[in-house]
C-alpha angles and dihedrals in degrees: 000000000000092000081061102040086052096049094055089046081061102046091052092046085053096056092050100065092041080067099040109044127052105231106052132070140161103210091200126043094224089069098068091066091055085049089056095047094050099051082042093061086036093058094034094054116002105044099063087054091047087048096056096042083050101042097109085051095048091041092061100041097042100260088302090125090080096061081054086057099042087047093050088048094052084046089049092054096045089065095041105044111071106225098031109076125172117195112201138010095250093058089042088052088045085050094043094050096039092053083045088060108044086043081058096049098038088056092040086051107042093034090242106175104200 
């Protein structure tokens, strides 16, 4: 059920920042849903490995790096998931963190434990 619960935090957050930021859009609605399933099983099983491989870098900028990551992997998806295009990296770093941030809020507001 949280797996779920988090995947739909994401897809909102996703669609948010569709609306928000130039640069990115989900032509059906329905993508946004694969977008949010995608960043879900990234942050669920690849991330931990990516944060470990990038901890000396993390550990010198601050942990800054990992915006960098989160930014190149919306940017990823954007060229791989037909319907949900980014155009540049900064708007790819701006989605990345805006969907970071209401990800953060939505869990802070509703108690999700994830």
């Amino acid at each position: 059920m949280k797996i779920i619960l988090h995947w739909i935090i994401i897809s909102i957050a996703v669609l948010v920042s569709a609306q928000i930021i130039n640069g990115i859009s989900v032509d059906p609605l329905w993508v946004v849903l694969i977008v949010g399933a995608c960043l879900t099983l990234f942050n669920m099983f690849i991330k931990p490995v990516i944060n470990i491989l990038t901890l000396p870098l993390n550990i010198v900028t601050l942990g800054l790096f990992s915006l960098v990551v989160n930014g190149l992997l919306f940017w990823y998806l954007g060229t791989f998931i037909k319907g949900f295009s980014v155009s540049t990296f900064s708007a790819a770093f701006l989605g990345a963190l805006l969907v970071s941030i209401i990800n953060w809020i939505l869990k802070k507001v509703f108690h999700f434990d994830f």
